[in-house]
C-alpha positions in Angstrom: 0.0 0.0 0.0 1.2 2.9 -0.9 2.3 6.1 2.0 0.2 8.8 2.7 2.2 10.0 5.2 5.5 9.8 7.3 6.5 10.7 11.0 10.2 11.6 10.7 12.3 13.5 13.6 13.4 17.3 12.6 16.6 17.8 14.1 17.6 21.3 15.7 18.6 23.6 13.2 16.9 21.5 10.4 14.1 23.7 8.5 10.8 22.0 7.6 11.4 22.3 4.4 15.3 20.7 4.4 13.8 17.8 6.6 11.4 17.2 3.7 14.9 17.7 1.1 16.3 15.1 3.0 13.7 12.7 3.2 13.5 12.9 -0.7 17.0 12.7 -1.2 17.1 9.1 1.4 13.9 7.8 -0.4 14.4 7.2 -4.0 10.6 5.8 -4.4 9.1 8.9 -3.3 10.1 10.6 -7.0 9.0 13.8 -7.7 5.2 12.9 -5.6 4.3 16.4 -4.5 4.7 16.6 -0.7 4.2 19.3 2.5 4.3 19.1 6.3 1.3 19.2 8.1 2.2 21.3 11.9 5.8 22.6 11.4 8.4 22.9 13.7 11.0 26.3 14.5 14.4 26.2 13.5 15.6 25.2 17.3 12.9 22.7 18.1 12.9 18.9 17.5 11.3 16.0 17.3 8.2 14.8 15.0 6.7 16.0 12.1 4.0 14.9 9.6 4.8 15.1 6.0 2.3 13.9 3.9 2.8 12.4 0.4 1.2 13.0 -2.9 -2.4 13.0 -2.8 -2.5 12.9 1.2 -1.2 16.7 0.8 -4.6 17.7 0.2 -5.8 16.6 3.3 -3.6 18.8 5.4 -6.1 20.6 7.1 -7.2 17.5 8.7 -3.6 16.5 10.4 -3.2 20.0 11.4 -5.3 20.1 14.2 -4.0 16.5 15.9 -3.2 17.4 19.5 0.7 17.8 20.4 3.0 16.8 23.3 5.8 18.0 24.3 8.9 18.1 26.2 10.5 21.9 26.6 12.7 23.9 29.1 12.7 26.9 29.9 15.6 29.6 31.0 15.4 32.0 33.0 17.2 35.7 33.5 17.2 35.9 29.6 14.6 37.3 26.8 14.8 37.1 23.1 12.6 39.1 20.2 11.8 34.9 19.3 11.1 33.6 22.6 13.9 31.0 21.9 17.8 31.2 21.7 17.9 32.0 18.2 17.0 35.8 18.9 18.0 38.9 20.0 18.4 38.6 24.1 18.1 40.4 26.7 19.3 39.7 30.3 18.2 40.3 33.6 19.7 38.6 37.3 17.2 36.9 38.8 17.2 34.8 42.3 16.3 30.8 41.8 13.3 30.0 41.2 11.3 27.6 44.2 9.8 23.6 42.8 6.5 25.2 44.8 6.4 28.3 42.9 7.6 27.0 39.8 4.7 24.3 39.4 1.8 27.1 41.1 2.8 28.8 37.9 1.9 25.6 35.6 -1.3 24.9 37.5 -2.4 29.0 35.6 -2.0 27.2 32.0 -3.9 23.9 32.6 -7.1 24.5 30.6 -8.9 26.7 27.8 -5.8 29.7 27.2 -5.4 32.5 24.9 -1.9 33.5 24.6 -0.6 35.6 22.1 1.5 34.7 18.4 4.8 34.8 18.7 6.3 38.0 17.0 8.2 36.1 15.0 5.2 33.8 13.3 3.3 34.0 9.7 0.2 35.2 11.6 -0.4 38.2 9.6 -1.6 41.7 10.7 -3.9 43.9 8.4 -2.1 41.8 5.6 1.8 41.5 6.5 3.1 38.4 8.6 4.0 39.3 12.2 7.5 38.5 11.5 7.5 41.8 8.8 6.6 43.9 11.4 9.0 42.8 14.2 11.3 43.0 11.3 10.6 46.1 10.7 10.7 47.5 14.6 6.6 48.4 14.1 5.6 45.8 16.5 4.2 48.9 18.7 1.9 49.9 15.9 -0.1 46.9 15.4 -1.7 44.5 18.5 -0.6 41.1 18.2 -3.5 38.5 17.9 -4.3 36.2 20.4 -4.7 32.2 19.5 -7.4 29.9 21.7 -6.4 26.6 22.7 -6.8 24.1 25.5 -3.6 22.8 27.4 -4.4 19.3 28.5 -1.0 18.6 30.7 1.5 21.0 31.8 4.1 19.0 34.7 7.2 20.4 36.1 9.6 17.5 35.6 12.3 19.0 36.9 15.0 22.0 37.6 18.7 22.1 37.0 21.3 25.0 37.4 23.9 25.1 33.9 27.3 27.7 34.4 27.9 30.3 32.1 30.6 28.2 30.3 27.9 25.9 29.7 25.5 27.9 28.7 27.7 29.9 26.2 28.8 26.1 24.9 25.1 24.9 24.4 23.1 28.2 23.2 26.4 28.9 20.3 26.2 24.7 19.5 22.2 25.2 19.6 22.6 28.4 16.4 25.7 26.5 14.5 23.3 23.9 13.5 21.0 26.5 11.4 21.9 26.4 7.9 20.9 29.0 5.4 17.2 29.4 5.0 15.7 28.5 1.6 15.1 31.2 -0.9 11.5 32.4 -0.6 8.5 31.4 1.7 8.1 32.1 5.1 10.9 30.0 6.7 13.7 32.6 5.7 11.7 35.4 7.6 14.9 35.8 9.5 17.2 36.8 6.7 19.5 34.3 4.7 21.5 33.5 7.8 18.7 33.9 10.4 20.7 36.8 11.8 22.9 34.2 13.2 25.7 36.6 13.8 23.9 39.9 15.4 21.9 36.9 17.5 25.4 35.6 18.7 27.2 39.3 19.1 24.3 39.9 21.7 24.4 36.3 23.5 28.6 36.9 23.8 27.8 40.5 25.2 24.7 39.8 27.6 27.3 36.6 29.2 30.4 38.5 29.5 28.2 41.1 31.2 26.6 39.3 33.8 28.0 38.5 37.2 26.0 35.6 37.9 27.8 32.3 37.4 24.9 29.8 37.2 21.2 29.7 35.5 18.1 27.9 36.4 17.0 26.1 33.2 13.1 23.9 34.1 11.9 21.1 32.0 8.0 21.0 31.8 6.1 18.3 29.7 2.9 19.9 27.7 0.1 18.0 26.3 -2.0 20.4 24.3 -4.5 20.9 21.2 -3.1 22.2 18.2 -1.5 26.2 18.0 -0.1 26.2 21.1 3.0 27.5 20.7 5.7 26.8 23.6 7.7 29.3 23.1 5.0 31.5 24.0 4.5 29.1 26.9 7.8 29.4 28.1 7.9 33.3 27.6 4.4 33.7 29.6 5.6 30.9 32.3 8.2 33.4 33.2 6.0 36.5 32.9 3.8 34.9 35.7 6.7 34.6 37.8 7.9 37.6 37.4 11.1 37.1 35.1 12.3 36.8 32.0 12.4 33.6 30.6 12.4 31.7 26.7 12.5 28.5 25.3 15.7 26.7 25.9 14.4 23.9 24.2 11.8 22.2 22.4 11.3 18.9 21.5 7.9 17.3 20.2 7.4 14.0 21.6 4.3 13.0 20.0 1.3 13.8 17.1 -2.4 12.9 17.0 -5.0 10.7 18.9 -3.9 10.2 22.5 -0.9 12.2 21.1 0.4 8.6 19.5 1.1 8.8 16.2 
């Protein structure tokens, strides 16, 4: 029978659309069939993605709203213009961070939510992506729309502290990995090169500037409906403790009915 679709693992720093180059490329039998991902993944996030295959593709909408789970961490004392490491950051010293208060702050999420896009999404605004305007430094003239979902889970599974050497070795590893962004479409919205060198001149400067010698990194475990984005979640866990905070990392752990496909 033939494929409609594939799970396959993004890997951090793959694109959607180079995971889907490289499937082709290992899969000789897939030919020139047309084929498109269904729920895609950031540049810094892994794990699994749908790509459907030749006729399947026009059943996308379908596979798009499959519930998601997910494992993520978050860091806090830091802020990026993406919510992740692969942005422009912004640093702040901040005191470490209790289990008690850390999982009164998931208990808020659990449920129906509204949170808002990330800046740096598609979502568009009176007809120009969201990632134009931050682009563009207009954020402040627009208001960026909120998106409904339902979080199912949202678990504290546990808190470490990293040193700065660490942390400088992990967040530069984490941005080597991103290749050039293909021509055209919305997955180069950060320039050929992402901005990969602005992004890493600020990470250098806000570590050399800082005192502090270790960070409080949490890893939570989210089962939610489609559109929830965590790095939203991790920015907004953060905001309800009173920090700054993004999404260290990301890693979808599973797709679909009882989040098992």
């Amino acid at each position: 029978m033939e494929k409609k679709y594939v799970v396959l693992d993004k890997e951090i720093g793959e694109t959607p659309l180079a995971l889907m180059d490289r499937f082709r490329a290992e899969n000789p039998w897939v030919g020139d069939k047309k084929l498109t991902y269904a729920g895609r993944l950031d540049p810094m996030a892994s794990g699994k993605m749908i790509v459907l295959i030749g006729e399947e593709c026009k059943n996308k909408e379908k596979y798009l709203a499959l519930d998601k789970e997910y494992e993520f961490e978050v860091l806090f004392g830091f802020s990026t213009d993406t919510g992740d490491v692969l942005g422009l950051v912004e640093s702040e010293a901040v005191d470490v961070i209790g289990e008690d208060s850390l999982k009164t702050a998931t208990r808020k999420f659990v449920g129906e939510i509204s949170l808002p896009y990330p800046a740096f999404s598609s979502k568009t605004v009176q007809g120009k992506p969201l990632f134009a305007w931050a682009l563009e430094g207009r954020l402040d003239e627009i208001e960026i729309p909120r998106r409904k979902s339902v979080i199912y889970k949202l678990s504290l599974e546990g808190s470490r502290t990293i040193s700065k050497e660490n942390l400088h070795s992990e967040i530069f590893g984490k941005i080597a990995k991103v290749g050039p962004a293909p021509s055209g479409g919305r997955e180069d919205f950060l320039g050929k090169d992402f901005r990969k060198q602005e992004i890493l001149d600020k990470w250098e400067a806000a570590l050399n500037k800082t005192n502090k010698k270790e960070f409080q990194i949490a890893k939570f475990v989210c089962a939610c409906s489609s559109g929830t984005y965590m790095r939203t979640l991790a920015v907004e866990i953060g905001k309800c403790l009173g920090v700054k905070s993004l999404a260290f990392s990301i890693h979808r752990t599973k797709i679909g009915e009882n989040r098992g496909i």
